[in-house]
N, C-alpha and C positions, 0 to 999 in steps of 0.2 A: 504493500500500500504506500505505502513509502514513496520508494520509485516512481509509483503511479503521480502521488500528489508532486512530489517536485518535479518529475518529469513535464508535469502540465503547467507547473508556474516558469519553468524556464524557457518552454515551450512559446507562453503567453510573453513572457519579459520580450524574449527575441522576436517574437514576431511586432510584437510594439517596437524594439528596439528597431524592427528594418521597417515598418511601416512608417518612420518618421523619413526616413531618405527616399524612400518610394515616394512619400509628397512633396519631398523637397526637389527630388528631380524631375517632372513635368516644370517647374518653374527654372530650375536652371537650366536644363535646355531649352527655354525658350527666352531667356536672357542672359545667356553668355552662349557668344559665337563657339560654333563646330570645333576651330580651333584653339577655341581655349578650353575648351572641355578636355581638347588633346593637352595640352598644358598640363591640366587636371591631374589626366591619366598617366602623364609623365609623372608627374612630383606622388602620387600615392606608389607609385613603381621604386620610386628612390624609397618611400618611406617599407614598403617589404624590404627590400634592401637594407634597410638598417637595422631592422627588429629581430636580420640574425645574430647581429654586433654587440647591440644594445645590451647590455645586459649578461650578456654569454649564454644566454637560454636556462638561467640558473630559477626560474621559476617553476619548471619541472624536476628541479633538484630538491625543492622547498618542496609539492606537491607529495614526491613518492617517498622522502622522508617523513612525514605525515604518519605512513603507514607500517614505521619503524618502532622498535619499542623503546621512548625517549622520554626523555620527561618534559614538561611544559618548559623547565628554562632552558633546558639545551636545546629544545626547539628555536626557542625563540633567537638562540646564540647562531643558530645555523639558517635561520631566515635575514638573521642581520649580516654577515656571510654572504648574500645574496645581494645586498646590495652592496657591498663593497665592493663587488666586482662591478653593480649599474656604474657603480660612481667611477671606477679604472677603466670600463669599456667606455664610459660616456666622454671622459677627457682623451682618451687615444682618437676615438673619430673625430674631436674638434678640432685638434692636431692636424689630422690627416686632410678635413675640410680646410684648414687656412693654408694647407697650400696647393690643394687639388681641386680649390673652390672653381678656379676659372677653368680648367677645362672639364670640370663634373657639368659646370651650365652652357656650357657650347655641346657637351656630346647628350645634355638630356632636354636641350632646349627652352629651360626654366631660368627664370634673374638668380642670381647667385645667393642672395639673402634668403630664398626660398630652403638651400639648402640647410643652411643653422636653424630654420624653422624646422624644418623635418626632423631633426638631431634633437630639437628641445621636445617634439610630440614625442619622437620616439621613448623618452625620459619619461614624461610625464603618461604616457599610455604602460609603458613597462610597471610603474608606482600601482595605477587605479588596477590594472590585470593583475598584479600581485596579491592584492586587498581579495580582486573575486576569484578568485581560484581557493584563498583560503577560507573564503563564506560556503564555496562549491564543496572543498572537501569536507566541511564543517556540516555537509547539510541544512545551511542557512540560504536556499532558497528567495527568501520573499525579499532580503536585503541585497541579495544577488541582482534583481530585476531591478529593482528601486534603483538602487545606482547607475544600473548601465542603462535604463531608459531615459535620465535621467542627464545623462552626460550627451546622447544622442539627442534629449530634448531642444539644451540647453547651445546644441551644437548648428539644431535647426534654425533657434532664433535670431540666432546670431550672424547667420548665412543668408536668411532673410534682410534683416538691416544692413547689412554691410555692400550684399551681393542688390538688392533689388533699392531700397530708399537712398543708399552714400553711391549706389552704381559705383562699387569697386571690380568688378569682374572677378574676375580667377583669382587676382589679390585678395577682394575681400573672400572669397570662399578657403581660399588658405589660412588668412589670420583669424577667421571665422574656428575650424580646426584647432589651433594652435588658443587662444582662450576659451572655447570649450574642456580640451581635455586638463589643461591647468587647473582650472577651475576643481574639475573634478578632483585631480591628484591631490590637490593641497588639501582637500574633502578627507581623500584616502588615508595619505600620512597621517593625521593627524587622529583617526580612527586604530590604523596599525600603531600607533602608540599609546594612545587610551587604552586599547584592549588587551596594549602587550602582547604583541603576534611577534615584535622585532625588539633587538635593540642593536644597533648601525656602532656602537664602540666598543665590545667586548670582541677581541679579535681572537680567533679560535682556526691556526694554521690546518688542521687536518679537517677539520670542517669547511672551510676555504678551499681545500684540495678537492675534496669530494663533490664541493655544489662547481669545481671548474673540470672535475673526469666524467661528470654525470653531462655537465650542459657542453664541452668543448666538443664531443663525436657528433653532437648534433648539429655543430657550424654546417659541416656538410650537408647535412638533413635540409638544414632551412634555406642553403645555398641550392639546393636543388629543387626545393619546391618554388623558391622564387624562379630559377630558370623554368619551371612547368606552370605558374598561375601567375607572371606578372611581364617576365623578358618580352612577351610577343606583343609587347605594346613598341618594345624598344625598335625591335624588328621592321614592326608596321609604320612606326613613322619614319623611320631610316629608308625604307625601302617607297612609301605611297604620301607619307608627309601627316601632320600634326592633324590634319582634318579627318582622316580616315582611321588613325587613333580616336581619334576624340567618338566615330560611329561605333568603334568596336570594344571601346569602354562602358558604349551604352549598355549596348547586347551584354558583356560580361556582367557589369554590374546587375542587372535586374534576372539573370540566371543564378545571380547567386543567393537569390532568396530560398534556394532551396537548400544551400551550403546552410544559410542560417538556420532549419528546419532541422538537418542532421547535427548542428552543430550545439541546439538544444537539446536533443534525446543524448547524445552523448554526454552531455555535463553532466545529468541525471544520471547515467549510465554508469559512467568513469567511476564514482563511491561505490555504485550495486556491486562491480565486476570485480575490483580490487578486493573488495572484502569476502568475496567467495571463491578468486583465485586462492586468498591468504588462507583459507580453513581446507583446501587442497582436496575438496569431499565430491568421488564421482559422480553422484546422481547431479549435483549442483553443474556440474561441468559438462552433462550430457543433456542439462533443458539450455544451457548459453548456447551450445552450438545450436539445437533445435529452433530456437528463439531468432538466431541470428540468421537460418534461412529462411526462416518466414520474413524476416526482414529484408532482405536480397528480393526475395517476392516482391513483395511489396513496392521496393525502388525500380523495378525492370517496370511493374505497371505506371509508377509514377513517372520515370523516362517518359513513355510511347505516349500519356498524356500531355506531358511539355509538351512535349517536339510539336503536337500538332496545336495548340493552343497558344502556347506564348507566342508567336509572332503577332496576334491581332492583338495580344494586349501590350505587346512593345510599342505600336503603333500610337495605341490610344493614351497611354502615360508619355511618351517622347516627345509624340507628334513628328508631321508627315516627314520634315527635312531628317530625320532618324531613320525613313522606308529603309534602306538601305541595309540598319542592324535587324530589322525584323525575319532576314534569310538567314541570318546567323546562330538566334538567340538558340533556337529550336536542336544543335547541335549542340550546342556550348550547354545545354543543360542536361545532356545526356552525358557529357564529361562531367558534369556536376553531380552527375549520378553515380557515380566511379568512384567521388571524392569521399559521398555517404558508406558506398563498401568499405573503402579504404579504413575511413576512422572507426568498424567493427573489429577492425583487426589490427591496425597499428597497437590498439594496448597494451597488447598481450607484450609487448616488446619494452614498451615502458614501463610495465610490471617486471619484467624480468631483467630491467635494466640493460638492455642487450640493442644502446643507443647506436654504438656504431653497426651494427648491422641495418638499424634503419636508415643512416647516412648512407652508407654505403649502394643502399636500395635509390633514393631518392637522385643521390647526387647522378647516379645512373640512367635514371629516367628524364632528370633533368638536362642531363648532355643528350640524349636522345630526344627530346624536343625542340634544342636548340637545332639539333641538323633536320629534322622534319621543316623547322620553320623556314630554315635556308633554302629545301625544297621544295616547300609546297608555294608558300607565297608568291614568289615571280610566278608560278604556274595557276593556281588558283584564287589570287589575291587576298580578300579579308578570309573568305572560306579556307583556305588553304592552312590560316592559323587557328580558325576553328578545330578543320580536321587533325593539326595536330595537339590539339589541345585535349582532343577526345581519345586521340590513339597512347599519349604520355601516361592520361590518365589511368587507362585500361591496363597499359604494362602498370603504373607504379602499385595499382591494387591488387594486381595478382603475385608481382617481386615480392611484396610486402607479407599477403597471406603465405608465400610459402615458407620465407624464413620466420614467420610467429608459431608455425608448425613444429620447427623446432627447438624455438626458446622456450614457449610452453605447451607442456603435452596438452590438447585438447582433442576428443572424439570426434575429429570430425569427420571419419568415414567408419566409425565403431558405434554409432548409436542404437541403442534398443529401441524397438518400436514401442 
């Protein structure tokens, strides 16, 4: 029951959470030009880009220790561990931006200040995701939604006045971003220390090592998922120009309402499975795998629905000068279907700690999209990055299930009827 109830409030938060960008974009695409939309798609490209950096991925260090047998203050000694490395990762890439500032903005086509904004969201988005993850493993639900609809409200408003009443364009929707999620962080922090989740000065070297062996295999990890859900923007305006970025942001973005969809059952999911992995009891291990093909069901029918439906409603939220993503969205959501297998069976990997092997998978699939995208595109233009966006995906879910097959045993051709 459990499951069931938080499953449905995380369910409801994120759907709130993307129904607020689903209203905000019919307005932005229809006051700010194609090619600032591509702008757009540039600078959130740079910002995946950083959120492998940021941080060192030390918040799934903080997560599966959780599920360690610890006590409340050495927790909190090795959540503050976590940010010592935000704060070492976040000063190496300012570094690296002052003196790669000028050719980061000729080869992403964004004003340069855009990137130190990216650097400072990346910080401050790292702080508020740390806070929910620990309400997530906590099973605190309702304050989970609270916040992140919250941040997404506050992020709508603010894109509004800036982008539509001060008619800042692309600027204002950037800095729009950048005092939304502030906002929130300073929210955060100040909550992770009230409640004693952290403390940022008790320095603890082998705790420090372990949140940097846990989150360093997965650079590659996230180096590879940006090459498979963000580089083909890079691709497309390189190759077709900022404007046909700017169509094929649209198509992605509103395909990925369905990521948001999988990306709630999972958070709900992620406490159920760990804790039934942890009691290691067959019958528990023979209804996940059963559960988890009715689930696969379930997404193959949800596919063959998109595909033929989303394009009149790309139409009708974009509007018409968008016609264009509406041949797209319909593929791009059947990779998004790919995305939802995927995250049934990455856990079992992050349960078993067995991080470089999903690097290793990822960063794989990742260089295998970037040469799909080299080929398809001159030959089939924006479709050509769809089609590889669908094919990346397919390999990275199946790479993924077969080495979770070996980290952890699971039945999944041994089940009793």
């Amino acid at each position: 029951m459990n499951f069931l109830k938080n499953s449905s409030i995380y369910l409801t938060a994120n759907l709130l959470n993307a129904a607020i960008p689903f209203l905000l974009l019919p307005i932005l695409t229809r006051y700010l030009t194609v090619e600032e939309y591509g702008q757009i798609a540039m600078f959130q490209m740079l910002l995946s880009g950083l959120s492998t950096f940021i941080g060192l991925n030390s918040i799934g260090s903080a997560t599966r220790k959780f599920y360690d047998d610890i006590s409340e203050e050495n927790l909190k000694v090795f959540n503050g561990s976590c940010f010592q490395l935000l704060i070492t990762s976040s000063l190496l890439c300012v570094i690296l931006a002052f003196f790669l500032k000028d050719k980061l903005s000729q080869f992403l086509a964004i004003p340069v200040n855009w990137i130190y904004i990216a650097i400072l969201i990346s910080i401050f988005t790292y702080i508020t995701t740390f806070l929910l993850t620990q309400w997530q493993i906590n099973n605190q639900a309702k304050k989970f939604g609270i916040l992140q609809v919250s941040g997404s409200l506050i992020n709508m408003l603010l894109s509004l006045q800036l982008v539509i009443l001060l008619k800042e364009g692309a600027e204002g929707r950037v800095n729009a971003q950048l005092l939304s999620v502030f906002i929130i962080a300073f929210l955060s922090i100040i909550i992770l220390y009230r409640k004693k989740i952290i403390t940022i000065f008790s320095f603890n070297f082998n705790y420090l090592k372990e949140a940097l062996f846990y989150g360093t295999p997965l650079i590659p990890h996230h180096i590879g998922i940006f090459f498979i859900s963000a580089i083909d923007r890079f691709f497309i305006n390189k190759e077709m120009g900022l404007e046909k970025a700017g169509i094929y942001m649209v198509a992605m973005q509103l395909s990925s309402a369905l990521t948001i969809l999988f990306d709630a059952i999972n958070k709900a999911y992620v406490p159920w499975l760990f804790n039934k992995l942890k009691k290691n009891n067959t019958e528990d291990k023979i209804k996940i795998v059963k559960y988890t093909y009715f689930y696969f069901i379930l997404l193959i029918i949800c596919a063959i629905f998109a595909f033929f439906i989303s394009p009149y409603f790309l139409i009708f939220i974009a509007g018409d000068k968008y016609t264009e993503s509406a041949s797209l969205i319909g593929w791009l959501c059947i990779g998004q279907i790919f995305s939802g297998m995927y995250l049934m069976v990455t856990n079992y990997l992050f349960f078993g700690k067995k991080t470089s092997r999903l690097a290793l998978t990822t960063i794989t699939t990742g260089i295998i999209n970037i040469i799909l995208l080299l080929i398809l595109i001159p030959y089939f233009g924006l479709l050509g990055a769809a089609y590889a966006f669908i094919t990346s995906k397919f390999i990275q879910f199946m790479l993924t299930w077969i080495i979770s097959y070996s980290a952890i045993k699971m039945p999944w051709f041994k089940m009793r009827v």
